[in-house]
C-alpha positions as CSV (number, residue, x, y, z in Angstrom):
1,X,90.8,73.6,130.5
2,X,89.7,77.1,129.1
3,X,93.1,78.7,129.7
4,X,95.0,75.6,128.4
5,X,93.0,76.0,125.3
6,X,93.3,79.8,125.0
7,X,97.1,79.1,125.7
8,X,97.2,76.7,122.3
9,X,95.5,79.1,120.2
10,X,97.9,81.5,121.5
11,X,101.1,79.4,121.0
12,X,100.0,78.4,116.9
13,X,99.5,82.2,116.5
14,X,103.4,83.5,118.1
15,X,104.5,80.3,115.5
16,X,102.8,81.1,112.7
17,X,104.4,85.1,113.3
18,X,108.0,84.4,114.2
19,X,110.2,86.0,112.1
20,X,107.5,88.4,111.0
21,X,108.5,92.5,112.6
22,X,106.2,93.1,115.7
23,X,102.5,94.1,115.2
24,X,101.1,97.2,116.5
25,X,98.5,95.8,119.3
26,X,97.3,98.6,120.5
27,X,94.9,100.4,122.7
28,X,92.9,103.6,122.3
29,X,92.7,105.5,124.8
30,X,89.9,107.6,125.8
31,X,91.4,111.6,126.8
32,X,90.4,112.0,130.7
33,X,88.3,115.6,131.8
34,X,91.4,115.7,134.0
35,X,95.2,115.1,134.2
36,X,96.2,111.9,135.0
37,X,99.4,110.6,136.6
38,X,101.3,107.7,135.9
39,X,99.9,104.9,137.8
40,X,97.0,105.2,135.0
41,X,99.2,103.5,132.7
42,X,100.3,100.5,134.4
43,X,96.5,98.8,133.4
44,X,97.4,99.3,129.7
45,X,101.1,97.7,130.7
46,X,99.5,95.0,132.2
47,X,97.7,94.2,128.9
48,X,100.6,93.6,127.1
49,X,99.5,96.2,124.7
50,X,102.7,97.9,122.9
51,X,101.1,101.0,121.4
52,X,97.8,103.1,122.1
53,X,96.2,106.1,120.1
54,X,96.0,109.2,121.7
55,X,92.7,111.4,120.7
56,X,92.6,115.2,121.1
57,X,89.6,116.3,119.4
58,X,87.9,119.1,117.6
59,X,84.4,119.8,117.3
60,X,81.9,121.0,115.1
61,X,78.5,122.3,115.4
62,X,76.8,120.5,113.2
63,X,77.2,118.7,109.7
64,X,77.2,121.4,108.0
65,X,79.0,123.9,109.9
66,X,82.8,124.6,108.5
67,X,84.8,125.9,111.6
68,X,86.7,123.3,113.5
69,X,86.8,123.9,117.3
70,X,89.7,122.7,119.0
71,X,92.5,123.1,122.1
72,X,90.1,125.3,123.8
73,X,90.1,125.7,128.2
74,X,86.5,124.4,127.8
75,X,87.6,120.7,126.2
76,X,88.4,117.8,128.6
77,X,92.4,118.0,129.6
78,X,93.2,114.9,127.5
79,X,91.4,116.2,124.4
80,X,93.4,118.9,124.3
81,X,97.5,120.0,122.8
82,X,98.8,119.8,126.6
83,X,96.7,116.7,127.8
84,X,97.8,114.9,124.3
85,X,101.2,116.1,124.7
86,X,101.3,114.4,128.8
87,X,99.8,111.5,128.1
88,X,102.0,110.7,125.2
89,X,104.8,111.3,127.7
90,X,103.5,108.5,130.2
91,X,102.7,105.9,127.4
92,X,106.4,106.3,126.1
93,X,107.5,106.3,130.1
94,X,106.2,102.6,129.8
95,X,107.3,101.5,126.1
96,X,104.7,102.3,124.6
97,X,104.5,103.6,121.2
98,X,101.8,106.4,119.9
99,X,99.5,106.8,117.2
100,X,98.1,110.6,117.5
101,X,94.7,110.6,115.8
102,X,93.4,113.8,116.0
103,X,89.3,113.7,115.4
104,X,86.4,115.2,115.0
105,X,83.5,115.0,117.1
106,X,79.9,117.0,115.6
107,X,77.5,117.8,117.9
108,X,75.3,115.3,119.4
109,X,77.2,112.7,118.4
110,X,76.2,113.0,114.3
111,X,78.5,110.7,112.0
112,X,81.5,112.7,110.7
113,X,81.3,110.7,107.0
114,X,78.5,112.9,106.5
115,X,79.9,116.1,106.7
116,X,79.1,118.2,103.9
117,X,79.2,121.8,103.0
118,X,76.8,124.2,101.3
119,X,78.9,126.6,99.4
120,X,82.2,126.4,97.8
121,X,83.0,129.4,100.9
122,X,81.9,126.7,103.1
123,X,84.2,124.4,102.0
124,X,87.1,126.7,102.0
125,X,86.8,128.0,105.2
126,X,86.5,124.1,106.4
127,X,89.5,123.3,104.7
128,X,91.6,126.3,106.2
129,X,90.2,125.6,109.6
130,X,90.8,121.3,109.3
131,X,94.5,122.4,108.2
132,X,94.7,124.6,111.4
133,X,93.5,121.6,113.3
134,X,95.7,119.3,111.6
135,X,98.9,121.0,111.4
136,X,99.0,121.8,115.4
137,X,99.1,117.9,115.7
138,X,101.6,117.4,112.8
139,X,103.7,119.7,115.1
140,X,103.0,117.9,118.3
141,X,103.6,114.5,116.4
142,X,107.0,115.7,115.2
143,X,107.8,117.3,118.9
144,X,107.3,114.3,120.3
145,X,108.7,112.0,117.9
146,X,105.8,109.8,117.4
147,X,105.9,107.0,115.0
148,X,102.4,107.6,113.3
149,X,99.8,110.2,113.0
150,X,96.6,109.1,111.5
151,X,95.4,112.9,109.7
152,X,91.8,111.8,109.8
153,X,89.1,109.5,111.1
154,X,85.9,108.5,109.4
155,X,85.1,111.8,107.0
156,X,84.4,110.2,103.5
157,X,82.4,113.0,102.1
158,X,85.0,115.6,102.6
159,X,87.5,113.4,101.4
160,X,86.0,112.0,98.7
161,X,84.7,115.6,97.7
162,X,87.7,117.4,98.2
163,X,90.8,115.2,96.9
164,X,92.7,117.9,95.7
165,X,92.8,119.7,99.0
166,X,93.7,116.2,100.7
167,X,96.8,115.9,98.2
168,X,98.1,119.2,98.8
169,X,97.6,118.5,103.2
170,X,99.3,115.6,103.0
171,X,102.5,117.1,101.3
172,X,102.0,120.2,104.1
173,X,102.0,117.3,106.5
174,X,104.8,115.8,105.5
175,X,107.3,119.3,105.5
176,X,106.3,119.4,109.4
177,X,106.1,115.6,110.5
178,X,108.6,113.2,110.1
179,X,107.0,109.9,111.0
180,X,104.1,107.6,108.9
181,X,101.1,108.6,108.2
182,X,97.7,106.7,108.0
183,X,94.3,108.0,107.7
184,X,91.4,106.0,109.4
185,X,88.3,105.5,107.2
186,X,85.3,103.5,107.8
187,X,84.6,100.0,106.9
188,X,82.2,100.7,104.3
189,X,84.3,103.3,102.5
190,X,87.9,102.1,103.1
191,X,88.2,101.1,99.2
192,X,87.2,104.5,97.9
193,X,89.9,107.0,99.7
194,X,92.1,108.9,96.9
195,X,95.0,108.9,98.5
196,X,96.4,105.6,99.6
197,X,99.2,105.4,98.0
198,X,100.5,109.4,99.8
199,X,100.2,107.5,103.0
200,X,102.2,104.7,104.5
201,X,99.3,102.6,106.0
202,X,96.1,101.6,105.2
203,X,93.6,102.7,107.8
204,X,90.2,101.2,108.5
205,X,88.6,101.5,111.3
206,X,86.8,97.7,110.9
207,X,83.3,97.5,112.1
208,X,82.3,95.1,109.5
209,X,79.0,92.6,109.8
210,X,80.4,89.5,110.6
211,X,77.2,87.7,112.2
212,X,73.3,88.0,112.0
213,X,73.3,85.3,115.6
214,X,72.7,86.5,118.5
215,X,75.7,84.5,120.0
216,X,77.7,83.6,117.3
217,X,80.5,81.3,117.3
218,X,84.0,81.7,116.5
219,X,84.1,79.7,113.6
220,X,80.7,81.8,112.1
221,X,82.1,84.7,112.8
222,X,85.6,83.6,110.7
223,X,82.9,82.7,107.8
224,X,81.4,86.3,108.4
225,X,85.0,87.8,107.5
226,X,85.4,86.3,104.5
227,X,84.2,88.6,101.8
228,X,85.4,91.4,103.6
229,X,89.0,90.1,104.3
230,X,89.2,89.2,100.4
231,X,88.1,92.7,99.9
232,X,90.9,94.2,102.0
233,X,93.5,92.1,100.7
234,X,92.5,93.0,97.2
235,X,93.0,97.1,98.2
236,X,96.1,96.2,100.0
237,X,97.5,93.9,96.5
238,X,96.5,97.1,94.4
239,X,98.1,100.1,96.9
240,X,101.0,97.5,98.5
241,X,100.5,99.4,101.8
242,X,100.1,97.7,104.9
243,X,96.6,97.3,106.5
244,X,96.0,99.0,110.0
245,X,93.1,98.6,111.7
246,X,92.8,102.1,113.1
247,X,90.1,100.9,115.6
248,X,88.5,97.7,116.0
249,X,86.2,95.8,118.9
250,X,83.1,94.9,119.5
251,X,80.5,96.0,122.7
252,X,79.7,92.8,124.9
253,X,76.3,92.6,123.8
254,X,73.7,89.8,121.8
255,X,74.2,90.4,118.3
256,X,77.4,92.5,118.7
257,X,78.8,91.2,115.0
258,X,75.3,92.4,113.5
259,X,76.1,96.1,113.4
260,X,79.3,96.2,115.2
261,X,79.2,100.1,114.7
262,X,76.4,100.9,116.7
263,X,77.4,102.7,119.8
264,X,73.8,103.3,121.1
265,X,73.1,103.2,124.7
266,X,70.8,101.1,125.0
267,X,71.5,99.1,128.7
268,X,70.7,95.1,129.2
269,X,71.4,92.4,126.4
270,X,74.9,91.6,128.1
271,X,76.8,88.9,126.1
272,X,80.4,88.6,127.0
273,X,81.1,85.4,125.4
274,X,80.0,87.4,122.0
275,X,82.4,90.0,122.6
276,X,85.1,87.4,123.8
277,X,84.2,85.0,120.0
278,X,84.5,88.4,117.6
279,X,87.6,89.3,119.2
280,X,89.1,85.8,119.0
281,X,87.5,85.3,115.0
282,X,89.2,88.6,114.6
283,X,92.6,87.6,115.8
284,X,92.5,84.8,114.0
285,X,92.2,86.1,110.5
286,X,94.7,88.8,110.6
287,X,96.9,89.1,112.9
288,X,99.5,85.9,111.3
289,X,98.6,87.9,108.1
290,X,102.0,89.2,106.6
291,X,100.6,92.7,104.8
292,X,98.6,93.5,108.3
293,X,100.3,95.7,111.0
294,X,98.0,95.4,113.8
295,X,95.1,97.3,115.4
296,X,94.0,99.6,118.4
297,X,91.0,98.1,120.3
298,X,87.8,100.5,120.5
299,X,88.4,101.3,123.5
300,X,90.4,102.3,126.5
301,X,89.4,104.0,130.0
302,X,92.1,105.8,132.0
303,X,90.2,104.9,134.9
304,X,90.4,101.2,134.8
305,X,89.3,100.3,137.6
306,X,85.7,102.7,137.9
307,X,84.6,101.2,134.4
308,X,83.6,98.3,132.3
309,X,83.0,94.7,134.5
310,X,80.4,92.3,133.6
311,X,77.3,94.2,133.7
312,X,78.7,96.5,130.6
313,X,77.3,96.1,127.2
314,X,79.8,99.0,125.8
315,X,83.0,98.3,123.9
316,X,85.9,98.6,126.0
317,X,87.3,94.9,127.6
318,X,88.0,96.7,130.7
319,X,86.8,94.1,133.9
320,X,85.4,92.0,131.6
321,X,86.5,88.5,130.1
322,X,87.8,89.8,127.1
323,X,90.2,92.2,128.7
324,X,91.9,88.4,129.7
325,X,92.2,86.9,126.4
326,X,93.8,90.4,125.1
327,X,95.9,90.0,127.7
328,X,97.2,86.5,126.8
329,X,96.8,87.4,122.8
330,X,99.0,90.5,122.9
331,X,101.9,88.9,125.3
332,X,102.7,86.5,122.0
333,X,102.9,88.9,119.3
């Protein structure tokens, strides 16, 4: 009876899209400490996903330290130009498509919206060594022909601080890379980015509070949205870009819609129906929506097998319930 039901839902959602272009339903997945071959795809083909975001990172020291680390021997293969570079070449193997989002990780895990320098030499050494970081992933984007680079994740301060140096990357960007570009800001600061309308998506990575229950239902979690969705639809009416959801999910956990952000680690609490209703409220709001292009679920492991299952409060789907109504979701979009 469950699957017949999921089946319906699914059927009124591929009606409600036909004739509308493809969405992106998408993965992101999580660069490996080691190479990985091609067998490590197949679990992401199996999901019926059709694109995934691939993650090299650079690091910083701390919030306020201005020199960008990055494609270094001592970073994890797949966080790195070469690991990037393969994995990209076994998604596209399979048919699927590639957002590069280059990040930035800060040291013990400190939020990257917070960023903020102490001297206008600060700054400008952050800006030359971002660029650096940037621009070798521009070239790797445009190498590689990938259809979207996202230049940013999650760093309202500096972007909100710095807009002219934004507007003059972006053009940089664009005399290198060929392709669309998004940028991917938080939930809570998605309205304020300068520079929309240089970019061809809308980014927002969407951990919005959709429920204060500890199990909500579907239907309270499509209430939750409300406010937030009219506020999205009111940026997308002013900019007339498309909305991506950058990243999106939920960890399978009591009160996952409460602060869908939070990434502590804190075991116990399991709650997969939670995770399974978020996703399913989520999917129901946007993805027959005309001005939205689709989303890459928070997140993917390479080794599919080795993680997630039913005893996992952390985001990823992988083993778990939810991984089977992606599954059926993405095959009819």
């Amino acid at each position: 009876m469950k699957k017949f039901f999921l089946l319906l839902i699914f059927a009124i959602f591929s009606s409600s899209c036909s004739g509308q272009k493809s969405k992106i339903n998408g993965i992101s997945f999580v660069g490996s400490p080691r190479e990985i071959k091609a067998k490590t795809i197949q679990p992401v083909v199996d999901l019926n996903a059709n694109w995934a975001a691939v993650m090299p990172f650079g690091f910083l020291k701390n919030l306020e330290s201005p020199t960008v680390v990055f494609n270094i021997e001592r970073q994890w293969w797949g966080e790195r130009r070469d690991g990037a570079k393969r994995t990209i070449e076994l998604l596209n193997e399979r048919k699927i498509q590639v957002m590069l989002k280059p990040q930035i990780w800060v040291w013990q895990g400190e939020f990257t919206g917070n960023i903020k320098m102490n001297s206008e030499e600060q700054w400008k050494e952050l800006e030359r060594s971002y660029k650096e970081f940037i621009l070798l992933y521009a070239q790797l984007a445009e190498e590689m022909k990938v259809p979207i680079l996202c230049i940013g994740t999650e760093l309202h301060t500096f972007v909100q601080t710095r807009p002219t140096y934004w507007n003059e990357l972006i053009k940089e960007i664009r005399t290198i890379y060929n392709g669309k570009l998004t940028y991917a800001e938080n939930w809570d600061q998605f309205d304020k980015a300068p520079f929309w309308n240089q970019l061809d998506y809308i980014g927002i990575d969407a951990y919005f509070p959709v429920s204060e229950q500890q199990t909500p239902t579907v239907e309270e979690l499509q209430q939750g949205w409300q406010q937030h969705k009219n506020n999205i639809i009111a940026l997308h009416t002013r900019i007339k870009k498309p909305i991506l959801f950058t990243e999106y999910g939920y960890r399978s956990i009591h009160y996952t819609g409460k602060e869908p952000w939070d990434s502590g680690r804190a075991n116990g609490n399991v709650d997969l129906k939670a995770q399974e209703n978020a996703l399913t409220a989520l999917y129901r709001e946007f993805w027959q929506e005309p001005w939205f292009a689709g989303g890459f679920l928070w997140k993917w492991f390479h080794n599919h097998n080795e993680v997630g299952g039913k005893d996992n409060n952390r985001f990823t789907i992988q083993n778990k319930p939810s991984e089977e109504l992606i599954k059926e979701f993405y095959s009819t979009q």
